[in-house]
py3Dmol code that shows the C-alpha trace and the ligand (Angstrom):
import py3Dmol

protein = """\
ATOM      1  CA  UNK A   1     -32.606  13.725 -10.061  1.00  0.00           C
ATOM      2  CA  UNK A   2     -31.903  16.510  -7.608  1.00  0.00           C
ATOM      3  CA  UNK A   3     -30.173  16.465  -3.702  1.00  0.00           C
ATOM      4  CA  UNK A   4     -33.493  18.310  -2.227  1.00  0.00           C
ATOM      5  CA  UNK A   5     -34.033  16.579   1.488  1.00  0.00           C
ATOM      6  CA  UNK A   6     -36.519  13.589   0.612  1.00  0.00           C
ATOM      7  CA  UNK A   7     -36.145  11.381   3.110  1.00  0.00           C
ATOM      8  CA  UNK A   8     -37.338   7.505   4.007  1.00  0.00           C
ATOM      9  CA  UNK A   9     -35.524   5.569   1.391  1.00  0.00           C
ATOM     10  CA  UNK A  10     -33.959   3.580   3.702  1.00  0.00           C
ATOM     11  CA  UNK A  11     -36.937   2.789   5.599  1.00  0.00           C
ATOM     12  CA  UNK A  12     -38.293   1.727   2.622  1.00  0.00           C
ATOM     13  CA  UNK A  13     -35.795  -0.096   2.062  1.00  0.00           C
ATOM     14  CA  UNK A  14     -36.153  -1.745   4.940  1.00  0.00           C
ATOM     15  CA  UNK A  15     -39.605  -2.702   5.284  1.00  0.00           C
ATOM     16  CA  UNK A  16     -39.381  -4.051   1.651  1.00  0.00           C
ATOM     17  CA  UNK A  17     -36.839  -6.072   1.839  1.00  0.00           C
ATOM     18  CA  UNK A  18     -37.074  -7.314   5.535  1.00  0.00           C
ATOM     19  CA  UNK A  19     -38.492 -10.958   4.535  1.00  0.00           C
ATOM     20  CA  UNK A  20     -35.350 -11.353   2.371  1.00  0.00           C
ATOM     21  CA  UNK A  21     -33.096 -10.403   4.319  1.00  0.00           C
ATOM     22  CA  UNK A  22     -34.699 -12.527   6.961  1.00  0.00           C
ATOM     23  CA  UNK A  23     -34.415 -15.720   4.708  1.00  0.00           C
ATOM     24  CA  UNK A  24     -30.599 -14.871   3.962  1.00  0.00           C
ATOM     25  CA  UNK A  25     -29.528 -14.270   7.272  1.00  0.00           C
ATOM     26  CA  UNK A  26     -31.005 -17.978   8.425  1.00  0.00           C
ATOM     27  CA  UNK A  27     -30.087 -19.532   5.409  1.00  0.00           C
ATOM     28  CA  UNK A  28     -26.536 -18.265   5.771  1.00  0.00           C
ATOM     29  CA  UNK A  29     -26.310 -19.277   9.537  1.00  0.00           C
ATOM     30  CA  UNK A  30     -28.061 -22.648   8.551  1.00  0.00           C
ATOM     31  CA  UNK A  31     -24.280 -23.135   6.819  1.00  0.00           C
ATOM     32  CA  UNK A  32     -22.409 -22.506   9.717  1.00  0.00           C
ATOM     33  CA  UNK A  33     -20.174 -20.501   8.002  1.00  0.00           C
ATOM     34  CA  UNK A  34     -17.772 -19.782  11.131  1.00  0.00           C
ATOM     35  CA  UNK A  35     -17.677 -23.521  12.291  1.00  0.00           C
ATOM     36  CA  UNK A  36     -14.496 -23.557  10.481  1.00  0.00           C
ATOM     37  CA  UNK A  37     -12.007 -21.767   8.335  1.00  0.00           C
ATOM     38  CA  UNK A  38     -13.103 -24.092   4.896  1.00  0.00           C
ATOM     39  CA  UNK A  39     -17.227 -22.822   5.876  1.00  0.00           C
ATOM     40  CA  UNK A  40     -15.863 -19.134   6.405  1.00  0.00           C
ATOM     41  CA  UNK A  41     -13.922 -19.399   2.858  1.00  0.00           C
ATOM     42  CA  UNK A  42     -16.846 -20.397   1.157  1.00  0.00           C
ATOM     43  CA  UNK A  43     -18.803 -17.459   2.984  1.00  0.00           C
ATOM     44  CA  UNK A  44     -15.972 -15.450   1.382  1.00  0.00           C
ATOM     45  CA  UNK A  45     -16.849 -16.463  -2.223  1.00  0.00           C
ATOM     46  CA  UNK A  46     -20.247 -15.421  -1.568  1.00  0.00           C
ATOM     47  CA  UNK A  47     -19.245 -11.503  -0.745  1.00  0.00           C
ATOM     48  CA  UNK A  48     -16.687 -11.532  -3.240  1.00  0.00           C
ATOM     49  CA  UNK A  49     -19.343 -12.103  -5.541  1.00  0.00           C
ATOM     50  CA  UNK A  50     -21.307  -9.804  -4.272  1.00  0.00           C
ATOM     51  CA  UNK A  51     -19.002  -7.104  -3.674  1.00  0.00           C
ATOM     52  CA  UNK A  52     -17.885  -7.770  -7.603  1.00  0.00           C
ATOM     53  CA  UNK A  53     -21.167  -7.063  -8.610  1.00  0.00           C
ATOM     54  CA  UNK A  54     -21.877  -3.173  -7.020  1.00  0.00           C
ATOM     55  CA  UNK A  55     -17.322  -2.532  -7.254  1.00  0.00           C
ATOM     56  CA  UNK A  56     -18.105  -0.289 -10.026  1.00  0.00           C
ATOM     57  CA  UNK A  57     -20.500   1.476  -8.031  1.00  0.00           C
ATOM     58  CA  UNK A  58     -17.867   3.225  -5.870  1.00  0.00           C
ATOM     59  CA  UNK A  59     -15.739   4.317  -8.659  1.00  0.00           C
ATOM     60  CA  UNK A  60     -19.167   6.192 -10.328  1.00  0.00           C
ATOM     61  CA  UNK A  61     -18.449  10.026 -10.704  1.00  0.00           C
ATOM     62  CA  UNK A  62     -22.100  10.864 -10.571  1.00  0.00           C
ATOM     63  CA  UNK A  63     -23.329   8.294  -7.728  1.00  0.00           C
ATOM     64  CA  UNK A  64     -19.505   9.921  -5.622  1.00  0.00           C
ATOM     65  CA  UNK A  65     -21.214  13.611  -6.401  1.00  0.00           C
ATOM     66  CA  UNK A  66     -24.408  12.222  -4.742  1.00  0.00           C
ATOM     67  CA  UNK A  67     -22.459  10.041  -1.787  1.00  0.00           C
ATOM     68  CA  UNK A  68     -19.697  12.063  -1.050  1.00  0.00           C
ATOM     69  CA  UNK A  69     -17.155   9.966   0.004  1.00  0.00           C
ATOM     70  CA  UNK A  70     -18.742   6.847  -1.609  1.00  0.00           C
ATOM     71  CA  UNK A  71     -15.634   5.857  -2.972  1.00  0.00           C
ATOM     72  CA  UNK A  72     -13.884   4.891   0.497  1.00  0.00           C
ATOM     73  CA  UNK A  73     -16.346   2.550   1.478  1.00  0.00           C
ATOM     74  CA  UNK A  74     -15.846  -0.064  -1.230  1.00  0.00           C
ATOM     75  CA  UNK A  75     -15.112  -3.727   0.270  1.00  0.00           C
ATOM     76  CA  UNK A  76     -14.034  -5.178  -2.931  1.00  0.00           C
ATOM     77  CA  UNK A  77     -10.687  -5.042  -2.795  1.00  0.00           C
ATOM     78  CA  UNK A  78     -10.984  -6.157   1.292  1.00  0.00           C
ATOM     79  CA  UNK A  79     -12.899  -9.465   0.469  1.00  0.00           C
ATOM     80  CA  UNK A  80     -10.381 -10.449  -2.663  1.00  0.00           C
ATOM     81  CA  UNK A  81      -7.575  -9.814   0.469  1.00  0.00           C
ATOM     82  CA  UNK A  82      -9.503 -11.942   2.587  1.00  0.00           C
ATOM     83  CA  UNK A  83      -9.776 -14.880   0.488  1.00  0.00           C
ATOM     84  CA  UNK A  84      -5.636 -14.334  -0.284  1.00  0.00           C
ATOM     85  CA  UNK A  85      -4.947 -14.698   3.088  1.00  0.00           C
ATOM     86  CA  UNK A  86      -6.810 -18.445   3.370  1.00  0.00           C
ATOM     87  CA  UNK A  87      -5.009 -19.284   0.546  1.00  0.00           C
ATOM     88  CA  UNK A  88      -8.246 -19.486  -1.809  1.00  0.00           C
ATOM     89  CA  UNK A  89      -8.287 -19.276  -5.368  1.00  0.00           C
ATOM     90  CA  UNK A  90     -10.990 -16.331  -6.381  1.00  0.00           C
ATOM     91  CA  UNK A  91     -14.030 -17.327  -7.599  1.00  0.00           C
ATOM     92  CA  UNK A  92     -14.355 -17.099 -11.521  1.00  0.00           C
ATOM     93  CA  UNK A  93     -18.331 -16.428 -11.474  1.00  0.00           C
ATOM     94  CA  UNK A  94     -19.614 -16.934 -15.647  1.00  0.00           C
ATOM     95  CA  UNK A  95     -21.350 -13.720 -15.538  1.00  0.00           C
ATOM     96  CA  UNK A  96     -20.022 -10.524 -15.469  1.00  0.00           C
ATOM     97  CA  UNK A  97     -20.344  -7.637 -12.600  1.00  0.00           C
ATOM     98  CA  UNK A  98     -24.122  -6.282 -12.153  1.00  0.00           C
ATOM     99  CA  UNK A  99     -22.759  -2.666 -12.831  1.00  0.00           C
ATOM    100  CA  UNK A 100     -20.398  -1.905 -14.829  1.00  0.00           C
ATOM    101  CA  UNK A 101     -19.383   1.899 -16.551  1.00  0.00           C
ATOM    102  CA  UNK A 102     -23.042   2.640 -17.182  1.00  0.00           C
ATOM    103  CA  UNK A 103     -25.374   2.538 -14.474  1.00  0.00           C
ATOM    104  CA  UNK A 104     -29.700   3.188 -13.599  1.00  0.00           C
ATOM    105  CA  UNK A 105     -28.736   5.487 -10.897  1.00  0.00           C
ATOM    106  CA  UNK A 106     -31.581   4.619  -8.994  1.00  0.00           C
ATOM    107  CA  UNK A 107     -31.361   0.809  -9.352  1.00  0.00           C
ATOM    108  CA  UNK A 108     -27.366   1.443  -7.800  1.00  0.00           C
ATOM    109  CA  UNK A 109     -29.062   3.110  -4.964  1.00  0.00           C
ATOM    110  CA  UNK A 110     -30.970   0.229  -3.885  1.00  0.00           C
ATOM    111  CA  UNK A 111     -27.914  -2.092  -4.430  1.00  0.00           C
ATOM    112  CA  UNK A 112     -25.846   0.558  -2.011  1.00  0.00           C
ATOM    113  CA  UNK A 113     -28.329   0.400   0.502  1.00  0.00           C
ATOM    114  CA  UNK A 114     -27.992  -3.643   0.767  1.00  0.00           C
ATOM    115  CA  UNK A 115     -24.516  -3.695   0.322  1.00  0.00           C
ATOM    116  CA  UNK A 116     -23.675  -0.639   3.418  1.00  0.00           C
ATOM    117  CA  UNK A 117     -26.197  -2.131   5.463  1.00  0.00           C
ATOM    118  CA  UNK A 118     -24.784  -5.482   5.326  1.00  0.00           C
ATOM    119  CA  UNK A 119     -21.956  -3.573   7.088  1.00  0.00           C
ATOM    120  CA  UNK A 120     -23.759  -2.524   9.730  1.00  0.00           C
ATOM    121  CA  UNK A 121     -25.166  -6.178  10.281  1.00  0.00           C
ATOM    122  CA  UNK A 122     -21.472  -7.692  10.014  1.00  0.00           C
ATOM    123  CA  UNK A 123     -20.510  -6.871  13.706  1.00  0.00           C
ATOM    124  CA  UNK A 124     -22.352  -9.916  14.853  1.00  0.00           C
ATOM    125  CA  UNK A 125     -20.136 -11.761  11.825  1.00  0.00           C
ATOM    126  CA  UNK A 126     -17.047  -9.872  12.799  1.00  0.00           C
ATOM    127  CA  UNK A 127     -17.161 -11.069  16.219  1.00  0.00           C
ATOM    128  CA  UNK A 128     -17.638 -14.895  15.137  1.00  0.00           C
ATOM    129  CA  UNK A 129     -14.840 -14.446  12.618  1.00  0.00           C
ATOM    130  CA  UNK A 130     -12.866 -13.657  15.675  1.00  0.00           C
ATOM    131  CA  UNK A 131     -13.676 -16.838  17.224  1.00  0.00           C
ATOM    132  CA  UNK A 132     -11.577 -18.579  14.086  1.00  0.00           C
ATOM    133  CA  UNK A 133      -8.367 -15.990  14.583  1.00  0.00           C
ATOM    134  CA  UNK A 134      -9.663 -13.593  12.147  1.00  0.00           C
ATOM    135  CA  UNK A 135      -9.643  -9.942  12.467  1.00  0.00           C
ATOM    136  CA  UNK A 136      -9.535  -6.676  10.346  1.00  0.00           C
ATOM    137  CA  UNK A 137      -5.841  -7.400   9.471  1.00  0.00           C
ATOM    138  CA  UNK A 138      -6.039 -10.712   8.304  1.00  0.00           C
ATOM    139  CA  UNK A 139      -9.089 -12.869   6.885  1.00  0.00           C
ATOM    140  CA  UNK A 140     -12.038 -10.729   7.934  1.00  0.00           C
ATOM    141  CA  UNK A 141     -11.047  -7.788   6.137  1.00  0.00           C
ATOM    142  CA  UNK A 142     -14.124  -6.643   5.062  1.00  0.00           C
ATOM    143  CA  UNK A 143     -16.314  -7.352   7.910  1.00  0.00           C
ATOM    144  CA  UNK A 144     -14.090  -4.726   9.999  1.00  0.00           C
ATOM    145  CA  UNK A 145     -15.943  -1.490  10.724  1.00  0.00           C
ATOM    146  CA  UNK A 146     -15.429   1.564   8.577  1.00  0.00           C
ATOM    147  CA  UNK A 147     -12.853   3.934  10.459  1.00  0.00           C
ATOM    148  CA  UNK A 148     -15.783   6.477  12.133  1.00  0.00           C
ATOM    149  CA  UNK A 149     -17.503   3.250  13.348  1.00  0.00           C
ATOM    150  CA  UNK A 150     -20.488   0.767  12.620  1.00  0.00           C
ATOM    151  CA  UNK A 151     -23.326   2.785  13.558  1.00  0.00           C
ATOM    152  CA  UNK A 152     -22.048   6.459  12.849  1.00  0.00           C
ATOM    153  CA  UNK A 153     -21.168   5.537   9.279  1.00  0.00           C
ATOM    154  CA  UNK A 154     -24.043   3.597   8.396  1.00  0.00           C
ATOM    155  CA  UNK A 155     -26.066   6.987   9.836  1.00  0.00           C
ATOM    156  CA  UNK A 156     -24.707   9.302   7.444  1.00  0.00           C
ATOM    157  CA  UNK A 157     -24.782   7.283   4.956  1.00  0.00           C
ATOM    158  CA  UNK A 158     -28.158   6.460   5.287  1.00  0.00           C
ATOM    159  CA  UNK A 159     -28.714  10.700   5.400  1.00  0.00           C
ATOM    160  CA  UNK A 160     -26.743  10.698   2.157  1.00  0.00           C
ATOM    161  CA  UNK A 161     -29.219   7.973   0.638  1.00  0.00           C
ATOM    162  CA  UNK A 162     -32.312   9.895   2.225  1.00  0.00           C
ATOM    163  CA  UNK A 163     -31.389  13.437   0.777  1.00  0.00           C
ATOM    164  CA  UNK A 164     -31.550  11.952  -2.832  1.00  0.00           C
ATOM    165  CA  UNK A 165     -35.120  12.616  -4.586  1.00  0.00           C
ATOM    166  CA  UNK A 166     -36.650  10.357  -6.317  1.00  0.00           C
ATOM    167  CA  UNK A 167     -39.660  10.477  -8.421  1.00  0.00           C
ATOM    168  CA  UNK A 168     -42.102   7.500  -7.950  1.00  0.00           C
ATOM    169  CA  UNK A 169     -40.545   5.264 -11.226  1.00  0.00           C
ATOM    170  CA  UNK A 170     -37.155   6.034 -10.201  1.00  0.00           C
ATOM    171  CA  UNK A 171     -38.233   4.962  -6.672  1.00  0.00           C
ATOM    172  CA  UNK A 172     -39.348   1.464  -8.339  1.00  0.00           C
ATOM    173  CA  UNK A 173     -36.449   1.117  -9.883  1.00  0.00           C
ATOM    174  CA  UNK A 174     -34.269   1.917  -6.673  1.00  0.00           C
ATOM    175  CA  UNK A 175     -36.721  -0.719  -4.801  1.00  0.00           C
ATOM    176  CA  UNK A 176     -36.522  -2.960  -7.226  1.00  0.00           C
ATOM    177  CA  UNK A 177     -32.604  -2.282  -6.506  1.00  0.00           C
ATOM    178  CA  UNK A 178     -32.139  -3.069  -3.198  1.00  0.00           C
ATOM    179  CA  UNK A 179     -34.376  -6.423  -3.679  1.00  0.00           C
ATOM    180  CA  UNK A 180     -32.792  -7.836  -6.775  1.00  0.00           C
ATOM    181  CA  UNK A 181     -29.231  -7.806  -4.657  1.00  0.00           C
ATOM    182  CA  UNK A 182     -30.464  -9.361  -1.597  1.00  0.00           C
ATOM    183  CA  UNK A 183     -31.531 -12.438  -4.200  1.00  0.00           C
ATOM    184  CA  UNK A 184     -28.274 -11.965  -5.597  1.00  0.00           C
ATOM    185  CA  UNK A 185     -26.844 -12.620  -2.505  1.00  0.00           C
ATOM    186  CA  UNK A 186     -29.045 -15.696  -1.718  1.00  0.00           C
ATOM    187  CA  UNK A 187     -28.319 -17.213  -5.115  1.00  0.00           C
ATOM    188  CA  UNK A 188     -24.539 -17.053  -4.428  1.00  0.00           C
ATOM    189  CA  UNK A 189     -24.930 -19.227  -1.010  1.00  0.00           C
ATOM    190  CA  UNK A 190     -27.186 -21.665  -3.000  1.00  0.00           C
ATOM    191  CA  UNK A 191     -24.163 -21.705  -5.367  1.00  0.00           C
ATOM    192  CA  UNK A 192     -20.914 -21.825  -2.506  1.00  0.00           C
ATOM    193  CA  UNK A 193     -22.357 -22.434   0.996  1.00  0.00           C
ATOM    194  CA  UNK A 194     -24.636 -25.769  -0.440  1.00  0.00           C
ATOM    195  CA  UNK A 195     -26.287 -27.858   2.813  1.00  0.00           C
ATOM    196  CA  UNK A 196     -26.900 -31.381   2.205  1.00  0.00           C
TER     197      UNK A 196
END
"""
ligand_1 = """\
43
HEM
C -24.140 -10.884 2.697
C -25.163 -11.108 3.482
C -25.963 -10.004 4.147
C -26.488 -8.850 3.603
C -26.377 -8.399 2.165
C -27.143 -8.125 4.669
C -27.782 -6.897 4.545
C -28.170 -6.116 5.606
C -28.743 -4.787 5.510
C -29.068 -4.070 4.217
C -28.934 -4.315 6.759
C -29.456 -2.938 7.162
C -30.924 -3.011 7.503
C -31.421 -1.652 7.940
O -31.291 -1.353 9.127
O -31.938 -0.917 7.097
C -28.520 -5.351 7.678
C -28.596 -5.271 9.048
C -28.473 -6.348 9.872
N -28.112 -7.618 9.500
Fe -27.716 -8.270 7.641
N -27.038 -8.854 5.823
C -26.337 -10.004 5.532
C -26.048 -11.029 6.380
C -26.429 -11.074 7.688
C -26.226 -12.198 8.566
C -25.611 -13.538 8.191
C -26.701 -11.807 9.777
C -26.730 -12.559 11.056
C -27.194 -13.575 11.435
C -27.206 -10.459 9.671
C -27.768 -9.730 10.676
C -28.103 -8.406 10.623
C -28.494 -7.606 11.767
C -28.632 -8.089 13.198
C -28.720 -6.315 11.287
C -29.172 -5.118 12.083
C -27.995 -4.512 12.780
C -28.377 -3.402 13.714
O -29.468 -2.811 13.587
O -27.522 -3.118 14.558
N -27.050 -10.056 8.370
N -28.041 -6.433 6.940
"""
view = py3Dmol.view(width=600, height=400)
view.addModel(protein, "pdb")
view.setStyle({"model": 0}, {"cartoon": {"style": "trace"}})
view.addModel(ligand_1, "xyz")
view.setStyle({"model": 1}, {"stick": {}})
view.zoomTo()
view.show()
C-alpha cells in the first residue's frame, strides 16, 4: 500500500453504504434519543460502543503515518466523559474491541470513514443535545466539532482517505470495512435504544 493520489474512496463509501446509513439514522430517531436525558444516555452506550470498537485505530503507528494527525480525532475518551457526566455506569459489552494491536489496514479504513463521517452528520445531533442542556463541555462531548470545524475537517480528512491506494481486494476489504461498522452500529441500538 502506497500514498500515490487515488481518489473516490469516500464516494464509494458513500454510495455503498447509503441504504445503511439510511436505516440507522431513522431507526435511531425512531428512539427519540433527545426526548430526554435517560433516551440520550442510552444513545451514549451506543457510541461508546462504537467508539470502543475503532479506539485502537487512532493509536495505530502505520494507519497515523497514512492520516497524519489521526490520532487527535479519537472520540473515545469524549463519549466515556459523556456518559460520566449523566452519572452512567459504562457499558461492559461481552465482546472485545473490533481492532485491537493488529489491524487489516484496509478494513480500518472503511471503519474510519464511518466513524469521521458520523462527525460530520452529528451537528444536527449536537444541536438537539443542546435542547437537553448539553454542550461540548458537558454531556455531548463527542458530538462537538473538531477544533478547524465540521466541514473543513471532515474535507481533509476525506483527502487523507482518498490519497491512499488501494488495489481492488484491499478495496473489498476497506468496503467491506465501512459496511460491517455501520451494522455494528445498528446492532448496538437494537441492544440499548430497544422500541416497544
Ligand atoms: C452513530 C450513528 C451514525 C453514524 C455512524 C453515521 C455515519 C455517517 C457518515 C459516515 C456520514 C458521512 C457520509 C458522507 O458524506 O460520506 C454521515 C453524514 C450524515 N449523517 Fe450520519 N451517522 C450516524 C447517525 C446519524 C443520525 C442519527 C442522523 C440524523 C438524523 C445522521 C445524519 C447525517 C447527515 C444529515 C449527514 C450528512 C451531513 C452533511 O452532508 O452535512 N446521522 N453520517
Amino acid at each position: 500500500m502506497t500514498t500515490t493520489v487515488s481518489p473516490g474512496h469516500c464516494a464509494r463509501f458513500r454510495a455503498l453504504t447509503h441504504d445503511t446509513h439510511d436505516v440507522l439514522d431513522k431507526r435511531i430517531m425512531a428512539y427519540s434519543p433527545f426526548s430526554g436525558r435517560e433516551r440520550y444516555a442510552a444513545f451514549l452506550k451506543v457510541q461508546y460502543c462504537f467508539h470502543r470498537d475503532v479506539a485502537a485505530l487512532f493509536d495505530n503507528t502505520s494507519l497515523n503515518t497514512l492520516l497524519p494527525g489521526l490520532k487527535e480525532r479519537g472520540r473515545f475518551a469524549a463519549v466515556a466523559q459523556d456518559l460520566k457526566d449523566l452519572g452512567q455506569a459504562l457499558p461492559e459489552p461481552e465482546m472485545p474491541p473490533v481492532f485491537g494491536e493488529q489491524i487489516d489496514l484496509p478494513t480500518a479504513i472503511g471503519w474510519l470513514y464511518v466513524e469521521e463521517g458520523s462527525n460530520l452528520g452529528g451537528a444536527i445531533l449536537f444541536k438537539m443535545a443542546g435542547k437537553l442542556d448539553l454542550s461540548a463541555d458537558f454531556g455531548a462531548r463527542h458530538l462537538a466539532p473538531h477544533p478547524e470545524g465540521r466541514a473543513p475537517s471532515w474535507r481533509a480528512f476525506m483527502q487523507q482517505l482518498d490519497a491512499i491506494e488501494l488495489d481492488d481486494k484491499e478495496q473489498q476489504r476497506a468496503n467491506n470495512g465501512a459496511e460491517a461498522a455501520f451494522t455494528q452500529v445498528l446492532s448496538y441500538v437494537e441492544r440499548y435504544c430497544p422500541i416497544s
